[in-house]
Short mmCIF file of the C-alpha atoms (twelve columns), coordinates in Angstrom:
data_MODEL
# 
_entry.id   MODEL 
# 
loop_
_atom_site.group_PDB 
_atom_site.id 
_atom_site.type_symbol 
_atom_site.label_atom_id 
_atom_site.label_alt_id 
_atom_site.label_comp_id 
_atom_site.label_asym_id 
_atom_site.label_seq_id 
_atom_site.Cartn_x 
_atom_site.Cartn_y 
_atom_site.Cartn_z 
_atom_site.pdbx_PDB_model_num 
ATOM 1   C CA . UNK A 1   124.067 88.154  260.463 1 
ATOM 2   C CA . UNK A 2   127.374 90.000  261.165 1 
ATOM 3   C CA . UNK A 3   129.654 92.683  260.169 1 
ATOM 4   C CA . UNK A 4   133.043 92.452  259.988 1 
ATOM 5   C CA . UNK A 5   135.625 95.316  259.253 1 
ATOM 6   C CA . UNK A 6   139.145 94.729  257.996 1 
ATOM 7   C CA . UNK A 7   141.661 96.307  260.274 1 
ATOM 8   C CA . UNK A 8   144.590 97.063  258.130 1 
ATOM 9   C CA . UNK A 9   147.126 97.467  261.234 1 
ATOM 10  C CA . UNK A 10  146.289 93.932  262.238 1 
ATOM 11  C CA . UNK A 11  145.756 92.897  259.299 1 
ATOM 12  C CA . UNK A 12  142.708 90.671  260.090 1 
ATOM 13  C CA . UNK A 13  139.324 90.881  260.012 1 
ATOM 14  C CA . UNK A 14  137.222 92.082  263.189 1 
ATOM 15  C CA . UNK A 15  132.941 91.848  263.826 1 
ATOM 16  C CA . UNK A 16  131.576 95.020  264.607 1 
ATOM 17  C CA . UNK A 17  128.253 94.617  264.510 1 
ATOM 18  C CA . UNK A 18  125.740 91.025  265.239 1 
ATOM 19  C CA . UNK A 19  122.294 91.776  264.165 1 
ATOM 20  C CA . UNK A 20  120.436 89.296  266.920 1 
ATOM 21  C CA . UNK A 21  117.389 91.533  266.996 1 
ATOM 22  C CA . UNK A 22  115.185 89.770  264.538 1 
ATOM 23  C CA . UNK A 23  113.486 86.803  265.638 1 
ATOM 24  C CA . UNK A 24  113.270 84.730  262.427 1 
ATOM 25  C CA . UNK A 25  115.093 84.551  258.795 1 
ATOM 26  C CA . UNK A 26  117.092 87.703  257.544 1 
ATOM 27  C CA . UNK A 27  115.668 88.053  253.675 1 
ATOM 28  C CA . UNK A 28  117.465 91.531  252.770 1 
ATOM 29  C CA . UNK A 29  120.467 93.593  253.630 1 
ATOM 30  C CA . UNK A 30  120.908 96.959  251.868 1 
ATOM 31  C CA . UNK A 31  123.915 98.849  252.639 1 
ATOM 32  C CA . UNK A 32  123.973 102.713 252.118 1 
ATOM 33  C CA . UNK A 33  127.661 104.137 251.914 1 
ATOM 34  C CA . UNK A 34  128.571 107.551 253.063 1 
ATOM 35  C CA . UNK A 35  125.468 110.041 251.374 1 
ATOM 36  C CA . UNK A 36  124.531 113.771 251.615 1 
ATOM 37  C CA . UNK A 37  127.830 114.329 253.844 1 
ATOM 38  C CA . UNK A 38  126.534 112.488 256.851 1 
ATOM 39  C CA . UNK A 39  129.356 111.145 259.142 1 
ATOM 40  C CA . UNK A 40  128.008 107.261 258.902 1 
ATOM 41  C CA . UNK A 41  126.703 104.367 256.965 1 
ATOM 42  C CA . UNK A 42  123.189 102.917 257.294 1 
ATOM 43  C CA . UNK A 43  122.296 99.366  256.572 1 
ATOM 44  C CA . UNK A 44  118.791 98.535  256.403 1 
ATOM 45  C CA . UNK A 45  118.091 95.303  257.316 1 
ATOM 46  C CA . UNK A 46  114.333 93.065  257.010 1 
ATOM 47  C CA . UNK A 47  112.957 89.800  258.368 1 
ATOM 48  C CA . UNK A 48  110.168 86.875  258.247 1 
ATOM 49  C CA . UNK A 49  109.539 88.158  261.775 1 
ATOM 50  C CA . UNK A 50  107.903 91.434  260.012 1 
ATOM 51  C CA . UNK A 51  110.690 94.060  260.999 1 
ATOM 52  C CA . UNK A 52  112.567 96.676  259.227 1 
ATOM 53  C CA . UNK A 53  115.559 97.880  261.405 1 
ATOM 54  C CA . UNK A 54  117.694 100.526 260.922 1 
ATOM 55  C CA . UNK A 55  121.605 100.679 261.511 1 
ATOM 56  C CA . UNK A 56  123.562 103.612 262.119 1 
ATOM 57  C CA . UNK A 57  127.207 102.798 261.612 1 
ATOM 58  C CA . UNK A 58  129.628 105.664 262.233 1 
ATOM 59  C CA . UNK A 59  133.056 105.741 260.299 1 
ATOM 60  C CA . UNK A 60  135.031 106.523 263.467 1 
ATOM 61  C CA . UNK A 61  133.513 104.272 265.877 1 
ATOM 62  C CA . UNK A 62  131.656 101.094 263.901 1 
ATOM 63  C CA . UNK A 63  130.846 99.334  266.700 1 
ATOM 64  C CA . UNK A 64  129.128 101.858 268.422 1 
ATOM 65  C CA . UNK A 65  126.543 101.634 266.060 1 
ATOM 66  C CA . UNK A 66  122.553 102.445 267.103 1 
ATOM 67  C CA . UNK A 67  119.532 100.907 265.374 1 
ATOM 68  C CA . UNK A 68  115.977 102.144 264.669 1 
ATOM 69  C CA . UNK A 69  112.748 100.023 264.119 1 
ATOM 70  C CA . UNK A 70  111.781 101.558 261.167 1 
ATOM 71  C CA . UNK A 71  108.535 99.418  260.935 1 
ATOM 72  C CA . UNK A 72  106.770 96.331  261.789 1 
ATOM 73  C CA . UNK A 73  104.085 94.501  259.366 1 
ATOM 74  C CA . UNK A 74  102.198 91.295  259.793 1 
ATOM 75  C CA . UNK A 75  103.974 89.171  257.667 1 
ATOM 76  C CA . UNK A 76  107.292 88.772  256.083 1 
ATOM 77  C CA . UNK A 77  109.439 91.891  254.667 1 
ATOM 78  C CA . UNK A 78  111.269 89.969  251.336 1 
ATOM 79  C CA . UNK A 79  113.514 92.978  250.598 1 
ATOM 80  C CA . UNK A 80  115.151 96.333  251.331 1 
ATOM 81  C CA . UNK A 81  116.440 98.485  248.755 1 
ATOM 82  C CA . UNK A 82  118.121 102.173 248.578 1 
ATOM 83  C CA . UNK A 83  118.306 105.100 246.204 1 
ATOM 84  C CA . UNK A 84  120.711 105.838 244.419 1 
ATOM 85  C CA . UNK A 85  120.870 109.035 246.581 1 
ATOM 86  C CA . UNK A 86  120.130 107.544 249.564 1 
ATOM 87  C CA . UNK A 87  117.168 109.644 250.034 1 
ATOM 88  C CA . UNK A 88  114.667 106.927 249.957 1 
ATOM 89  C CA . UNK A 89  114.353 103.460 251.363 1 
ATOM 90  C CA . UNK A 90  112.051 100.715 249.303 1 
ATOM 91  C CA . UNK A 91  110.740 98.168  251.454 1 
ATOM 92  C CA . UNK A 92  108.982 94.845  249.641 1 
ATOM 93  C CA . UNK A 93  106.190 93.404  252.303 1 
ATOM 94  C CA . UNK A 94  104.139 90.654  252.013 1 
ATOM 95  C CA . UNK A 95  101.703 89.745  254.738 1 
ATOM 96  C CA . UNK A 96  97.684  89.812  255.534 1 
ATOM 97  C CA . UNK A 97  97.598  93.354  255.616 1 
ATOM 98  C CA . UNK A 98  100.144 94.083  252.649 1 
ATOM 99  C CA . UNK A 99  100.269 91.647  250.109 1 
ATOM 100 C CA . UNK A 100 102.366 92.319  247.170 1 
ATOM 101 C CA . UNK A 101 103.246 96.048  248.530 1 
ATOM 102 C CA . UNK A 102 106.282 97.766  248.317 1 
ATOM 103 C CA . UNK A 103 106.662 100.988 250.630 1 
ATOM 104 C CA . UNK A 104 108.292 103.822 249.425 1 
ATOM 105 C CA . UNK A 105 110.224 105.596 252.908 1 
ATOM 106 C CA . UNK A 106 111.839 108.662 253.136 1 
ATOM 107 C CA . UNK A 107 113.696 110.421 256.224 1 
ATOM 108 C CA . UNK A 108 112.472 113.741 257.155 1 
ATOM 109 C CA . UNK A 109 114.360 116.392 258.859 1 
ATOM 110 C CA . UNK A 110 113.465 114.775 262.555 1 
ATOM 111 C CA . UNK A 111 115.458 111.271 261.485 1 
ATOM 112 C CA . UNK A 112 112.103 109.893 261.205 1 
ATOM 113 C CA . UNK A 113 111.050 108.039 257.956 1 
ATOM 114 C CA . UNK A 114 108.052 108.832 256.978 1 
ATOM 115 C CA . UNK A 115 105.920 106.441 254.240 1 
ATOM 116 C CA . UNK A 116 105.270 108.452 250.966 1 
ATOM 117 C CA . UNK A 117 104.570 105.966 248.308 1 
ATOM 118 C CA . UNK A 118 102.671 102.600 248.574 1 
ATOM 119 C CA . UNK A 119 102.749 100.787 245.682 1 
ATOM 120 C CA . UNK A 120 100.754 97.819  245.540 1 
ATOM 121 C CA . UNK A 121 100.573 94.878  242.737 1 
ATOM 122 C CA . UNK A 122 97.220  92.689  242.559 1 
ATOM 123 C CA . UNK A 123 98.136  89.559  241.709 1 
ATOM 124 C CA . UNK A 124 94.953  87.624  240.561 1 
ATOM 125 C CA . UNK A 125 94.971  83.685  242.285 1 
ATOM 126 C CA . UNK A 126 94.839  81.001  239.335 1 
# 
């Protein structure tokens, strides 16, 4: 997967960020704009391979961007998924120790996310 950022000067396109970290299929990109004053972006990004990464993505400097494991399960992570205020990340896991699940994050005053919700569906096999 890669960023790229238009650069109106040149007027071209330029990459800014390749996400090489995860080690099987990319299922979901979620892409939090400017929130809350902070002075970046944050894309959250999850894979087949299990991981949740996070991307820090500042305005003035894009490709100095740092990223944060925000979690690793046992199976696939389908999707990733922000509030409206940006407060709270959803993430959508399916594996042998959370089938069905969706997590409910939510960044304490550390930058740590912390899970406060877990939300899980039981799906009867037919």
């Amino acid at each position: 997967m890669k960023i790229w950022i238009y650069d109106y000067e040149k007027k071209t396109f330029e990459c800014h960020l390749s996400v090489t970290e995860h080690k099987d299929w990319v299922r979901g990109v979620d892409w939090l704009s400017d929130c809350f004053g902070r002075q970046y972006d944050l894309l959250a990004t999850c894979s087949e391979d299990g991981t949740v990464i996070l991307w820090k993505i500042p305005f003035q400097s894009p490709g100095n961007y740092t990223k944060q494991i925000l979690d690793t399960f046992d199976g696939p992570v389908w999707k990733v998924s922000w509030s409206h205020t940006g407060g709270l990340l959803a993430v959508s896991a399916g594996s042998n120790k959370a089938d069905n699940t969706v997590y409910v994050y939510q960044e304490q005053d550390n930058n740590k996310w912390k899970v406060i919700q877990q939300i899980e569906h039981d799906v009867e096999a037919h």
